[in-house]
PDB file of N, CA, C and O in Angstrom:
ATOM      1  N   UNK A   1     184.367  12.384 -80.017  1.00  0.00           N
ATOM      2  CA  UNK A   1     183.822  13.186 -78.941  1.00  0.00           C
ATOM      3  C   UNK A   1     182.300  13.229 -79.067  1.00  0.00           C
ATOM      4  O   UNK A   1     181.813  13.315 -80.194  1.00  0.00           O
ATOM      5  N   UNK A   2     181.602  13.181 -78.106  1.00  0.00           N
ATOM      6  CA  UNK A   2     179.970  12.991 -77.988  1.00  0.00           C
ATOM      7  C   UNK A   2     179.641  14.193 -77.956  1.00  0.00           C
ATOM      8  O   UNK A   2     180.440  14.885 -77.325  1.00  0.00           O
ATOM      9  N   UNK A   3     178.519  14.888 -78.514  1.00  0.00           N
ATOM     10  CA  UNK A   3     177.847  15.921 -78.354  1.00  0.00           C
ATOM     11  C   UNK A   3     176.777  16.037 -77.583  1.00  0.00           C
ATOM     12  O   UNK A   3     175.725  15.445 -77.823  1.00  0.00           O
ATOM     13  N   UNK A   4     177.064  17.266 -76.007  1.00  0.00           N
ATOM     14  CA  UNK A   4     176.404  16.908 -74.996  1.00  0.00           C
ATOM     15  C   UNK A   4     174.479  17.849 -75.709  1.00  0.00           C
ATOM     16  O   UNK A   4     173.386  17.785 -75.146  1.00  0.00           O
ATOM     17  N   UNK A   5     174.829  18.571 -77.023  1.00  0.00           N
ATOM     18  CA  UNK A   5     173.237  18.488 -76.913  1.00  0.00           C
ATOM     19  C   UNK A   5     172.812  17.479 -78.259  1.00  0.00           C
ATOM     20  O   UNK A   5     172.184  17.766 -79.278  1.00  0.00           O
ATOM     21  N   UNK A   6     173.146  16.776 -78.017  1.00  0.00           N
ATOM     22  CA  UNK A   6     172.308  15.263 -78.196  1.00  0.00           C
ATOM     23  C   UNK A   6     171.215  15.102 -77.561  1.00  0.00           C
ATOM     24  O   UNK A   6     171.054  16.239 -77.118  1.00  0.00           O
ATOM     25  N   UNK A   7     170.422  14.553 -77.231  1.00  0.00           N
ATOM     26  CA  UNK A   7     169.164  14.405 -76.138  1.00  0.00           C
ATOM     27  C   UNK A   7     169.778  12.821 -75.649  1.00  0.00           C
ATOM     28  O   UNK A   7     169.951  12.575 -74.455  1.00  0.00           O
ATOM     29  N   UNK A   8     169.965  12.180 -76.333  1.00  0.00           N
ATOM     30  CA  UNK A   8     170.785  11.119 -75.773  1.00  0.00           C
ATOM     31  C   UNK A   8     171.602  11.297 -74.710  1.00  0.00           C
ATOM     32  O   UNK A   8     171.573  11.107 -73.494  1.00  0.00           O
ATOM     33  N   UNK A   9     172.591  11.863 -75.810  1.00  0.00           N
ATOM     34  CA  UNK A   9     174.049  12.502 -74.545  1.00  0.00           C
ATOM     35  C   UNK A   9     173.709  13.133 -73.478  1.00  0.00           C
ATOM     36  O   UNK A   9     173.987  12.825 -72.319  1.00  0.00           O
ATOM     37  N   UNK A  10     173.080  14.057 -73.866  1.00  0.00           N
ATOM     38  CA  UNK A  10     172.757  15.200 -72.855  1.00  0.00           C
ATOM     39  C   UNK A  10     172.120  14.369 -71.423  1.00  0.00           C
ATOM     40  O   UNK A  10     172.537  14.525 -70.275  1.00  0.00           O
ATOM     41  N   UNK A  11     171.252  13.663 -71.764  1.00  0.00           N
ATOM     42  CA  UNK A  11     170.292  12.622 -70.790  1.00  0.00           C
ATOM     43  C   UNK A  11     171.402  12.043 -70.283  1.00  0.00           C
ATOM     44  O   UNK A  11     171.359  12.336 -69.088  1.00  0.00           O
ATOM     45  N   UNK A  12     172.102  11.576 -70.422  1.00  0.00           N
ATOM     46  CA  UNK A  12     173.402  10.311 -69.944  1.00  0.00           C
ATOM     47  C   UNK A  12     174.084  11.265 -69.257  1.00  0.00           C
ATOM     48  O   UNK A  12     174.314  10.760 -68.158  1.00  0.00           O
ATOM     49  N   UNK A  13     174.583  12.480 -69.295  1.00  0.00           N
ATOM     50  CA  UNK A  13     175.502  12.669 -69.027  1.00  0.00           C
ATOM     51  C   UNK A  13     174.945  13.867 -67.568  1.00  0.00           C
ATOM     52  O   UNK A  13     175.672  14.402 -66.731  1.00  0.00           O
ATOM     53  N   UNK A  14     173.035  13.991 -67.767  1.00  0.00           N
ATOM     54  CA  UNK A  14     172.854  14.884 -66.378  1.00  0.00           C
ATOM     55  C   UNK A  14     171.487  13.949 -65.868  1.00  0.00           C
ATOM     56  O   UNK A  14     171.023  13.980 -64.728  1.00  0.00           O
ATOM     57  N   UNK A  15     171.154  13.411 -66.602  1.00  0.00           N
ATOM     58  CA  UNK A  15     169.613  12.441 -66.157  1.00  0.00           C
ATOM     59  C   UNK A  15     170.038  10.919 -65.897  1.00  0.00           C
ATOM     60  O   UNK A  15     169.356   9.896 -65.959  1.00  0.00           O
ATOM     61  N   UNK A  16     171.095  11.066 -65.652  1.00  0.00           N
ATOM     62  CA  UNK A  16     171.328   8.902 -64.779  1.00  0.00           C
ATOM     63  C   UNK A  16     172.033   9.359 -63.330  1.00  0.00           C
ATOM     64  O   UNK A  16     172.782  10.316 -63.133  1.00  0.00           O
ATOM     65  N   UNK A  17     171.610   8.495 -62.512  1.00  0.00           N
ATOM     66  CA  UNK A  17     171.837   8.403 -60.872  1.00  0.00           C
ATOM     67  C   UNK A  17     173.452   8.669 -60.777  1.00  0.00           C
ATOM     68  O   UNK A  17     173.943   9.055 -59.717  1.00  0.00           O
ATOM     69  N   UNK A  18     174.125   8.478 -61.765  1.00  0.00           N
ATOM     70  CA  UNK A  18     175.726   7.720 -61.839  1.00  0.00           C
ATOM     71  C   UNK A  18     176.069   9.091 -62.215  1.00  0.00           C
ATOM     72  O   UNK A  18     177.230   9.396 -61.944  1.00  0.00           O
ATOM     73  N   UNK A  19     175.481   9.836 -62.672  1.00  0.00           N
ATOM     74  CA  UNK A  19     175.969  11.287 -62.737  1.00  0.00           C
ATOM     75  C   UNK A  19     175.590  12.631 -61.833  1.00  0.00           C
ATOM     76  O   UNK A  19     176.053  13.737 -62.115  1.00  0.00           O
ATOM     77  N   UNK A  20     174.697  12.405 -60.720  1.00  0.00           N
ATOM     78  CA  UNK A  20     173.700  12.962 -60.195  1.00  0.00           C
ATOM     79  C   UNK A  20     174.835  14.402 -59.933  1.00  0.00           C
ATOM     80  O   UNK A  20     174.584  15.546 -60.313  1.00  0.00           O
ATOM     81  N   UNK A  21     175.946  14.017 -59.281  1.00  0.00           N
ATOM     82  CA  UNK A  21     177.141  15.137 -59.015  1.00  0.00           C
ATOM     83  C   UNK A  21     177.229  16.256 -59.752  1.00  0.00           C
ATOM     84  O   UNK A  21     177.365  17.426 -59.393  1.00  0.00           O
ATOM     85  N   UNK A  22     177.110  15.624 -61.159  1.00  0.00           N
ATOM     86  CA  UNK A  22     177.163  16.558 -62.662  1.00  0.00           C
ATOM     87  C   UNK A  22     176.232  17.579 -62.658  1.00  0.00           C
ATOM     88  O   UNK A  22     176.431  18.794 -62.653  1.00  0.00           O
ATOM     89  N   UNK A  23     175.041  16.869 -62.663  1.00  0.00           N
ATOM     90  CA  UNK A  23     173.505  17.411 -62.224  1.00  0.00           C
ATOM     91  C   UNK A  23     173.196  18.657 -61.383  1.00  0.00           C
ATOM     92  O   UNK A  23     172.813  19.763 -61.766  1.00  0.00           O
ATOM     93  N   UNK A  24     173.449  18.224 -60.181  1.00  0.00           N
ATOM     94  CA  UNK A  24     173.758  19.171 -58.517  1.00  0.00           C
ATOM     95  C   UNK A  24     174.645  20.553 -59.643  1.00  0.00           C
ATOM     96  O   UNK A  24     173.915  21.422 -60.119  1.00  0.00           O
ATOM     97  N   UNK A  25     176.209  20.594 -59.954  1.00  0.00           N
ATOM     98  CA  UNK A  25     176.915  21.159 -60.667  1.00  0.00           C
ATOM     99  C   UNK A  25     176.351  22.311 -61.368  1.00  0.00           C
ATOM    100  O   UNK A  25     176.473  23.518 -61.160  1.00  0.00           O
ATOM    101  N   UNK A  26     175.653  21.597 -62.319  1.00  0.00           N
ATOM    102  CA  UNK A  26     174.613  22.478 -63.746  1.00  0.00           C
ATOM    103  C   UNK A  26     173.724  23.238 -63.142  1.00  0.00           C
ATOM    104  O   UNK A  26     173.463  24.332 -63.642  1.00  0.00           O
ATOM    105  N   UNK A  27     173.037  22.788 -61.870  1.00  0.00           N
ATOM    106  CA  UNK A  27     172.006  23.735 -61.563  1.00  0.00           C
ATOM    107  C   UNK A  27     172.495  24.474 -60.463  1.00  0.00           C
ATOM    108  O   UNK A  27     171.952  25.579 -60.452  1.00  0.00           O
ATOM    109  N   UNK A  28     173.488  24.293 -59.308  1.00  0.00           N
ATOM    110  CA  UNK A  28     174.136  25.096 -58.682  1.00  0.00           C
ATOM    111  C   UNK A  28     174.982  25.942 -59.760  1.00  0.00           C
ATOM    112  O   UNK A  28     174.676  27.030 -59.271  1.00  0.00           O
ATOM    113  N   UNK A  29     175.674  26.236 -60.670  1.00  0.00           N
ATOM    114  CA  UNK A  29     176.248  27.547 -61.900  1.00  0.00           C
ATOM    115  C   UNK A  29     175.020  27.821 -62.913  1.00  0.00           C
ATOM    116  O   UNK A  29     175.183  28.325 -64.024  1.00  0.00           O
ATOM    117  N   UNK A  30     174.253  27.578 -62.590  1.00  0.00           N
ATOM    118  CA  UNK A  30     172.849  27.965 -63.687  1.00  0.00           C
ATOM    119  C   UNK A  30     172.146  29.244 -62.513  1.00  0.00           C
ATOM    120  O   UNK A  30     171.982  30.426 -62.815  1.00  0.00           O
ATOM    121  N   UNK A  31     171.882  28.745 -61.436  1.00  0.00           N
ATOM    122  CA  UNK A  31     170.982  29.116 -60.661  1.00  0.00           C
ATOM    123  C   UNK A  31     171.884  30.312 -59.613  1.00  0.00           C
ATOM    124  O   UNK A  31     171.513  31.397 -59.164  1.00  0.00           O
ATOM    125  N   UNK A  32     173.075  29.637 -59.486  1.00  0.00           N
ATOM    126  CA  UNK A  32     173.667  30.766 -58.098  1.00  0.00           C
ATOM    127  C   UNK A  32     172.558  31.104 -57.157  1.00  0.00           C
ATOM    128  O   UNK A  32     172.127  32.257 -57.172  1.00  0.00           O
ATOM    129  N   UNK A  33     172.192  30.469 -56.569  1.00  0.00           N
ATOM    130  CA  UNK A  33     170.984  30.339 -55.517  1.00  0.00           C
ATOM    131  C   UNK A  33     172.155  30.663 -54.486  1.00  0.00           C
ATOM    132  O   UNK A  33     173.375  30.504 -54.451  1.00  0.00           O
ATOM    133  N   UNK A  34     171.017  31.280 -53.541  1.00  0.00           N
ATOM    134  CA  UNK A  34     171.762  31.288 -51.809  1.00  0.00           C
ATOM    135  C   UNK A  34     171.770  30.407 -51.163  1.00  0.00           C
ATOM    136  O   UNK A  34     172.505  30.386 -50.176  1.00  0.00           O
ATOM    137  N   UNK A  35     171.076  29.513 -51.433  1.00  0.00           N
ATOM    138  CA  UNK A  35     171.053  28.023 -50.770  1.00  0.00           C
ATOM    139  C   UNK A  35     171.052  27.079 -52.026  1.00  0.00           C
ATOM    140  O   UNK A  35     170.034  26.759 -52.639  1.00  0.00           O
ATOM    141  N   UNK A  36     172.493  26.627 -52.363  1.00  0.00           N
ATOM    142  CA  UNK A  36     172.057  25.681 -53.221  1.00  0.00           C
ATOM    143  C   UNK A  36     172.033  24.408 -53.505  1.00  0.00           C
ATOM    144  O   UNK A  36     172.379  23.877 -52.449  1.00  0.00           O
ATOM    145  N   UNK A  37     171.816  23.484 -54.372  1.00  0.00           N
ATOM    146  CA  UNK A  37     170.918  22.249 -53.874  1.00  0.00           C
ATOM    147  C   UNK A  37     172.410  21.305 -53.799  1.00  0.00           C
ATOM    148  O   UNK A  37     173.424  21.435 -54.484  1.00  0.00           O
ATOM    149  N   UNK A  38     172.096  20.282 -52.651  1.00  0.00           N
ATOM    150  CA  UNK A  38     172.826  19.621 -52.285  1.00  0.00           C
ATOM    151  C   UNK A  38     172.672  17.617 -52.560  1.00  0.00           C
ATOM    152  O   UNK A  38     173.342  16.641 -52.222  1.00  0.00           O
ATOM    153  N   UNK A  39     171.813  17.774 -53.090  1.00  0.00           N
ATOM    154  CA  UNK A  39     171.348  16.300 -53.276  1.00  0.00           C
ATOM    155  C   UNK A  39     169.595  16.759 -54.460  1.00  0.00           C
ATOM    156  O   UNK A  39     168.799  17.697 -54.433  1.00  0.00           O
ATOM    157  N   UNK A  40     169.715  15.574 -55.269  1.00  0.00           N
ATOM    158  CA  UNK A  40     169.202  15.329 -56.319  1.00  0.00           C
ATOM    159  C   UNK A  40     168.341  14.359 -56.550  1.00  0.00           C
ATOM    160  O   UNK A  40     168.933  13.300 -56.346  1.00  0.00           O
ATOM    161  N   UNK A  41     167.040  14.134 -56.932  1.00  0.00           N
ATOM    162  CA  UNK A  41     167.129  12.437 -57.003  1.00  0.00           C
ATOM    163  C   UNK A  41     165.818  12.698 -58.460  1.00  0.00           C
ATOM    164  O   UNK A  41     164.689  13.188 -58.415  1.00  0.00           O
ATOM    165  N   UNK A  42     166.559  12.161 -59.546  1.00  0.00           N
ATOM    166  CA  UNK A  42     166.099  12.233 -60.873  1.00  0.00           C
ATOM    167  C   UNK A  42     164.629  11.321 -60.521  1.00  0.00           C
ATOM    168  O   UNK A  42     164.396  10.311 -59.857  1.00  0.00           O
ATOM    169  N   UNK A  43     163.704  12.374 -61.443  1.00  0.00           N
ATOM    170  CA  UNK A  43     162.607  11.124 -61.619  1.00  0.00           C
ATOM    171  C   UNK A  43     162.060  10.864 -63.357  1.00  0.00           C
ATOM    172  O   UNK A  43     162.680  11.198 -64.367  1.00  0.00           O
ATOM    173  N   UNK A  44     161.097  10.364 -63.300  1.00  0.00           N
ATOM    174  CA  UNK A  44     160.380   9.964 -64.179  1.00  0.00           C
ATOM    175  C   UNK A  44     160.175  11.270 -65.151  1.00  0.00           C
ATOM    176  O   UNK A  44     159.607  12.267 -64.705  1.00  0.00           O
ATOM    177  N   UNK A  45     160.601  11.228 -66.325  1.00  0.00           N
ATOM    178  CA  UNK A  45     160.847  12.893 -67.245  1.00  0.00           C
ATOM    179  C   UNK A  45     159.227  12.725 -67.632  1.00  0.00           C
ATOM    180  O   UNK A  45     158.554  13.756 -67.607  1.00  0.00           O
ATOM    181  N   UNK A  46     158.656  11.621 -67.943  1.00  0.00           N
ATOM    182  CA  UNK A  46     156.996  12.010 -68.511  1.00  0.00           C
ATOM    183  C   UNK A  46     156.544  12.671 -67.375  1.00  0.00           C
ATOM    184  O   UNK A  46     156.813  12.562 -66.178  1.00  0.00           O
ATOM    185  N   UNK A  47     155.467  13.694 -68.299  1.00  0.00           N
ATOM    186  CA  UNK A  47     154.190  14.450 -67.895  1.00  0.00           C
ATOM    187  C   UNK A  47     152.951  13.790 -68.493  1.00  0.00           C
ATOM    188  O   UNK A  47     152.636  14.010 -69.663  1.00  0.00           O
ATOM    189  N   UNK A  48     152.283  13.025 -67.739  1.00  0.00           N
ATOM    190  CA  UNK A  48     151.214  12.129 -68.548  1.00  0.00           C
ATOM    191  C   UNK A  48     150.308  13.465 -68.598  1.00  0.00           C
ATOM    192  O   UNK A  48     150.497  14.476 -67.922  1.00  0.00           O
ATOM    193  N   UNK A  49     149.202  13.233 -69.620  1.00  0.00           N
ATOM    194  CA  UNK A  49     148.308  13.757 -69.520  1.00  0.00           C
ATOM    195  C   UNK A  49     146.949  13.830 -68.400  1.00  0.00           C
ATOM    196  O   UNK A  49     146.808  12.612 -68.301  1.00  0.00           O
ATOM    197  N   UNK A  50     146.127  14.262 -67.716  1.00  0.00           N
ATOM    198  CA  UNK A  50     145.391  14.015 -66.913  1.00  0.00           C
ATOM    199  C   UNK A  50     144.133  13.919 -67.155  1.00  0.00           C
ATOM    200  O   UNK A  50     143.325  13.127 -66.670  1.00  0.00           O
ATOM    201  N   UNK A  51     143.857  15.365 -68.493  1.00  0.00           N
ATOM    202  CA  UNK A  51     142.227  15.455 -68.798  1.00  0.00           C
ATOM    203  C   UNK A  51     142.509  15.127 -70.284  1.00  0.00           C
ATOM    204  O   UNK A  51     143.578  15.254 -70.881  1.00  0.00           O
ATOM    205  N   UNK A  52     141.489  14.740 -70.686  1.00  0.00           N
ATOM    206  CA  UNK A  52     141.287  14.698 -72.318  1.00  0.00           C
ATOM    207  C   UNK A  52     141.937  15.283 -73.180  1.00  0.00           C
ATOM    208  O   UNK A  52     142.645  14.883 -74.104  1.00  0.00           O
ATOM    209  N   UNK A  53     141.444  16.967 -72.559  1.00  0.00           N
ATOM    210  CA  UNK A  53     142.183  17.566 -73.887  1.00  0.00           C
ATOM    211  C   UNK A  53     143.899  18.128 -73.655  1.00  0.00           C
ATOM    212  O   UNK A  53     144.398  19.147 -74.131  1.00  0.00           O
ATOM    213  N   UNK A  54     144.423  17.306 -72.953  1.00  0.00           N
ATOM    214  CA  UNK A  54     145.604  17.915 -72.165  1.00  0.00           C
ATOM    215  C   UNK A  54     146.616  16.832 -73.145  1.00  0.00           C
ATOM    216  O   UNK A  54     146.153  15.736 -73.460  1.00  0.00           O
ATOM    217  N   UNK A  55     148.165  17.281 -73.634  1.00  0.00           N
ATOM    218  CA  UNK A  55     148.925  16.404 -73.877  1.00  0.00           C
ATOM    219  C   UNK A  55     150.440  15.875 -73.426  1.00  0.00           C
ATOM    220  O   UNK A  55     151.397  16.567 -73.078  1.00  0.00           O
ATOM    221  N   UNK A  56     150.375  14.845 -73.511  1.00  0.00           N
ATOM    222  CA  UNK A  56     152.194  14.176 -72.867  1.00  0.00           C
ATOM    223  C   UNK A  56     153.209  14.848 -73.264  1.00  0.00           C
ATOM    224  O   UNK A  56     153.465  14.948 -74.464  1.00  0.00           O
ATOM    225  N   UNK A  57     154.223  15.626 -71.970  1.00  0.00           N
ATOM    226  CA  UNK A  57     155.559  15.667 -72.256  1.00  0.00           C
ATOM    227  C   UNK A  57     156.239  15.113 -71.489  1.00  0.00           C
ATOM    228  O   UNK A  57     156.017  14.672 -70.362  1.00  0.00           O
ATOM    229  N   UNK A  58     157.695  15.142 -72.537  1.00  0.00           N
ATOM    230  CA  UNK A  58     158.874  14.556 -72.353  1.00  0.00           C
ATOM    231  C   UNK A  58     159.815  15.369 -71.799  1.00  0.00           C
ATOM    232  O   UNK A  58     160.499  15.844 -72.706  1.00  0.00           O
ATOM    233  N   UNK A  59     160.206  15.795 -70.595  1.00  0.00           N
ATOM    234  CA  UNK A  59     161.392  16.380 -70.390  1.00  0.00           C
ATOM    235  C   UNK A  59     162.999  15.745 -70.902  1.00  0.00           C
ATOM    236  O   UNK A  59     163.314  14.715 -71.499  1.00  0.00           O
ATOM    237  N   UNK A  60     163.644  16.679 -70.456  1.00  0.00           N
ATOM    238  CA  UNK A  60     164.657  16.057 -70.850  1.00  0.00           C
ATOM    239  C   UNK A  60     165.461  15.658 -69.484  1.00  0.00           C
ATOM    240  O   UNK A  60     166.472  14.969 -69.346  1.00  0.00           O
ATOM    241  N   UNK A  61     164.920  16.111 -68.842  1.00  0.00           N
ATOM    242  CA  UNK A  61     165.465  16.027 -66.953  1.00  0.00           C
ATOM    243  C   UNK A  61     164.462  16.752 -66.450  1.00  0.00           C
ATOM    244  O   UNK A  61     164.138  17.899 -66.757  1.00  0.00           O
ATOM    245  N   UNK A  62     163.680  15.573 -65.164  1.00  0.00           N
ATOM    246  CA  UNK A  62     163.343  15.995 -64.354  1.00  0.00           C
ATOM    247  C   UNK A  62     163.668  15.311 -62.965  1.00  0.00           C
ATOM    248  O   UNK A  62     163.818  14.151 -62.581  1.00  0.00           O
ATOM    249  N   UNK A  63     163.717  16.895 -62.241  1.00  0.00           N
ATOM    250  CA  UNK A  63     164.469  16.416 -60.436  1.00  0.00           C
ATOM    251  C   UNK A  63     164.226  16.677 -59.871  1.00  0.00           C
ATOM    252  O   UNK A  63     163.095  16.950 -60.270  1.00  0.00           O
ATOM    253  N   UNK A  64     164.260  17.192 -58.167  1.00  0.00           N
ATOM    254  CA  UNK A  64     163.520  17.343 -56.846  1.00  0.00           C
ATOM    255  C   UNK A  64     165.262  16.958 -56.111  1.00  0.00           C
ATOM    256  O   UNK A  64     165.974  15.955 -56.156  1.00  0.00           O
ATOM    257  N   UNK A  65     165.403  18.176 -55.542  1.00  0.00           N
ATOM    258  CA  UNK A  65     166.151  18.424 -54.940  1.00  0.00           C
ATOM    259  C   UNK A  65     165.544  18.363 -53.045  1.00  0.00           C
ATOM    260  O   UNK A  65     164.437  18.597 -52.559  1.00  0.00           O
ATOM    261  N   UNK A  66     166.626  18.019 -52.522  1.00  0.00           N
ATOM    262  CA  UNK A  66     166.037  17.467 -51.038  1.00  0.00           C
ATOM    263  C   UNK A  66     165.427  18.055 -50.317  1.00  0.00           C
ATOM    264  O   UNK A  66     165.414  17.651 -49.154  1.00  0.00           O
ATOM    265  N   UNK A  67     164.793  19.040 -50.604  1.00  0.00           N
ATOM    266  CA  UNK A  67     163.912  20.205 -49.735  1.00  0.00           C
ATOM    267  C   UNK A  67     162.761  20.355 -50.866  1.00  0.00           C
ATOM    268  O   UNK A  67     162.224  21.456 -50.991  1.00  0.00           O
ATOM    269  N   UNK A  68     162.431  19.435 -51.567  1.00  0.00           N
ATOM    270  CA  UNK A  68     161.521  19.381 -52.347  1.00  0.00           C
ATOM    271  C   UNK A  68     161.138  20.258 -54.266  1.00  0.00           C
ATOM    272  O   UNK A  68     160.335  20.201 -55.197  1.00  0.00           O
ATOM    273  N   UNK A  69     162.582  21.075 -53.755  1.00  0.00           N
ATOM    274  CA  UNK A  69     162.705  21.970 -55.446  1.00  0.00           C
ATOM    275  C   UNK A  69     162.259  21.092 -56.123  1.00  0.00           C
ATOM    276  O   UNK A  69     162.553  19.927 -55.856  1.00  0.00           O
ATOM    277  N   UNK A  70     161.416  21.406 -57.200  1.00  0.00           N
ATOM    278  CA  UNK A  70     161.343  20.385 -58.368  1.00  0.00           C
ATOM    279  C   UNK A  70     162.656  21.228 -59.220  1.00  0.00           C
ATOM    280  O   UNK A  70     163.292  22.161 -58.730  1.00  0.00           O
ATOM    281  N   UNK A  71     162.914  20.536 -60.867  1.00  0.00           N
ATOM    282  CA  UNK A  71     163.902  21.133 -61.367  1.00  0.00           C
ATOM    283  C   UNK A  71     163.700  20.418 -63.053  1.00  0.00           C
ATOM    284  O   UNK A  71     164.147  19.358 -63.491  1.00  0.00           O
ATOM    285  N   UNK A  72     162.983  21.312 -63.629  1.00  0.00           N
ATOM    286  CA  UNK A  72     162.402  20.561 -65.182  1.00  0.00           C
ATOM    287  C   UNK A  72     163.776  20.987 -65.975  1.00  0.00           C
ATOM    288  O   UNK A  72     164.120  22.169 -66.000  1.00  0.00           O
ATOM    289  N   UNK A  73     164.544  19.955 -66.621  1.00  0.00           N
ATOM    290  CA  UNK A  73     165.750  21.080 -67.419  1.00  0.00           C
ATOM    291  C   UNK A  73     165.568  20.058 -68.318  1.00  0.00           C
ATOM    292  O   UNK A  73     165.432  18.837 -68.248  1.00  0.00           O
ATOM    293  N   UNK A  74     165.619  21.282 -69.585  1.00  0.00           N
ATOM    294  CA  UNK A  74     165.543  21.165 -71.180  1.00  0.00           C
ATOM    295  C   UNK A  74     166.746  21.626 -72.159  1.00  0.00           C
ATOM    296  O   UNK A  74     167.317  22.686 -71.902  1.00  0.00           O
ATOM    297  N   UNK A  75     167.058  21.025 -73.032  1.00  0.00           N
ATOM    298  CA  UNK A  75     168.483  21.268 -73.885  1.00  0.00           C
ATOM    299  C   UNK A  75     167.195  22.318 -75.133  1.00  0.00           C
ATOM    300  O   UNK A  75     166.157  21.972 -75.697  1.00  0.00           O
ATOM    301  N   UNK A  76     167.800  23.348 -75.112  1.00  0.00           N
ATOM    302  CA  UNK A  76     167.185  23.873 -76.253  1.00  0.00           C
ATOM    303  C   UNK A  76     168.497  24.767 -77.204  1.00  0.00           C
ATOM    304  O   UNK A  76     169.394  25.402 -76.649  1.00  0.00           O
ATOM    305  N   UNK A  77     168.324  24.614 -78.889  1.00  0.00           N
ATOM    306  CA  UNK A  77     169.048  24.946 -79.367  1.00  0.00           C
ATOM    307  C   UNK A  77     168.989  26.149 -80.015  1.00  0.00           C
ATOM    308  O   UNK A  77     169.792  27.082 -80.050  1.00  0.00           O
ATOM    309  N   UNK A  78     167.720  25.958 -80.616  1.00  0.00           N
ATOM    310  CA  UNK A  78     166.968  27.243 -81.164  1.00  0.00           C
ATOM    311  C   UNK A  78     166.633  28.224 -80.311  1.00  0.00           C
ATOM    312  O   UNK A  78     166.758  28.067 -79.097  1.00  0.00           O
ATOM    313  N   UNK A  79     166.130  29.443 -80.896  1.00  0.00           N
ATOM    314  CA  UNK A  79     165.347  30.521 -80.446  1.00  0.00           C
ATOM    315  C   UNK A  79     163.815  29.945 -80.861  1.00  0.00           C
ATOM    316  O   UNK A  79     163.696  29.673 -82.056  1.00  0.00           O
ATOM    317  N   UNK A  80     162.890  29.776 -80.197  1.00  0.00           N
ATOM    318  CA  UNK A  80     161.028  29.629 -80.800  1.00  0.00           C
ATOM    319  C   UNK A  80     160.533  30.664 -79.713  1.00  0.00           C
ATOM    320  O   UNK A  80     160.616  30.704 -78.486  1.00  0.00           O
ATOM    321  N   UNK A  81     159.746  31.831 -81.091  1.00  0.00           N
ATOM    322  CA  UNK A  81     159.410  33.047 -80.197  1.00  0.00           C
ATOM    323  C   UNK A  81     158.240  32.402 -79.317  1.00  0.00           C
ATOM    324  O   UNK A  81     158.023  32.907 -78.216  1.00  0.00           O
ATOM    325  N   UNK A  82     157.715  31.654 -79.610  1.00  0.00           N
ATOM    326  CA  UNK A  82     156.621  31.138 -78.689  1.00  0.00           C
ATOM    327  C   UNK A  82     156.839  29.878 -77.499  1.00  0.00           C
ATOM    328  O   UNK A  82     155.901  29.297 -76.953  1.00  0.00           O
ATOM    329  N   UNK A  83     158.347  29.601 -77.235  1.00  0.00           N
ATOM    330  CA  UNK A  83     158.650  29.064 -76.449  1.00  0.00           C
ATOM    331  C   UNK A  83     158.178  29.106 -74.687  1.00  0.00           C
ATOM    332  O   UNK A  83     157.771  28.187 -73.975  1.00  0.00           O
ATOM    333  N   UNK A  84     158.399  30.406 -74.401  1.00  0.00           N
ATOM    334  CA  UNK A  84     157.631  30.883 -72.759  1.00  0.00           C
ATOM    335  C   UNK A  84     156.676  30.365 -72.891  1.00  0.00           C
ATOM    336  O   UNK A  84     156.434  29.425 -72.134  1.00  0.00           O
ATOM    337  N   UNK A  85     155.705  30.748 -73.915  1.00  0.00           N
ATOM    338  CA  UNK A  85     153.991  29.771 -73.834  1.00  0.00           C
ATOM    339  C   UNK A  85     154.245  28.163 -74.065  1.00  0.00           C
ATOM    340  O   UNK A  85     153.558  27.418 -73.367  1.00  0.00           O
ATOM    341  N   UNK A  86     154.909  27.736 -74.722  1.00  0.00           N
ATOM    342  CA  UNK A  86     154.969  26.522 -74.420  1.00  0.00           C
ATOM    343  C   UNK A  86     155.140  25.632 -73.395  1.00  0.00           C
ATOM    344  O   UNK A  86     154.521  24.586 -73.201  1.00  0.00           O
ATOM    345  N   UNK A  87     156.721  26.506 -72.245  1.00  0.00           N
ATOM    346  CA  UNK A  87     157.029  25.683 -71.528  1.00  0.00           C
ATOM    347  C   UNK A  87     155.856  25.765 -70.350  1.00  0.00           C
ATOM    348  O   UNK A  87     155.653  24.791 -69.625  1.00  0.00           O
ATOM    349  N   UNK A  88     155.002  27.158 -70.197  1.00  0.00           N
ATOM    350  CA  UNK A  88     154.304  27.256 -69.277  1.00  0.00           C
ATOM    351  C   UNK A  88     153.526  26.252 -68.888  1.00  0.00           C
ATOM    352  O   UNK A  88     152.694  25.773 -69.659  1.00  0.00           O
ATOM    353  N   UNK A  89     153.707  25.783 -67.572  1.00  0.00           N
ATOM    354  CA  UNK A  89     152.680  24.715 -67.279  1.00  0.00           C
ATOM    355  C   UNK A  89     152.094  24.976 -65.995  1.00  0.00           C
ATOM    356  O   UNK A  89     152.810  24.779 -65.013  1.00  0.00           O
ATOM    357  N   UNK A  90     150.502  25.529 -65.766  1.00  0.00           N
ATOM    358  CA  UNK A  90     149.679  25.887 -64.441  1.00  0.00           C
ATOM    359  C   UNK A  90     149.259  24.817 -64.019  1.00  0.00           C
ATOM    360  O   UNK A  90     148.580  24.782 -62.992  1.00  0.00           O
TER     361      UNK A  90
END
């Protein structure tokens, strides 16, 4: 049996086109939105850097749902009290 928080697994099994259904799924029971998303289309998980002192991340899924939602989703296992400041991005 595969372990879906793998970053591998996890990626395969909500970040490939061939699963997009799965995807839609996780964030429609995550979110319970009043309108919720009906189509998906995975992109490119890098965040290049832009200025000098700025650095590259890796999501673990990133998406844009058809009305333009973006949708950054990360497998996290731990508690890191300084996580909120991390993920923050202005």
């Amino acid at each position: 049996m595969l372990d879906p928080t793998i970053d591998i697994v996890f990626r395969s099994l909500l970040g490939s086109e061939a699963n997009e259904d799965v995807l839609i799924f996780v964030i429609n029971a995550v979110l319970q939105a009043e309108k919720p998303v009906v189509s998906v289309r995975i992109r490119n998980p890098f965040n290049l850097a832009q200025y000098k002192k700025e650095k590259v991340s890796i999501l673990d899924i990133k998406a844009v749902d058809s009305e333009g939602r973006p949708f950054d989703i990360e497998m996290q296992l731990l508690h890191h009290a300084f996580y909120g400041r991390r993920a923050l991005y202005l």
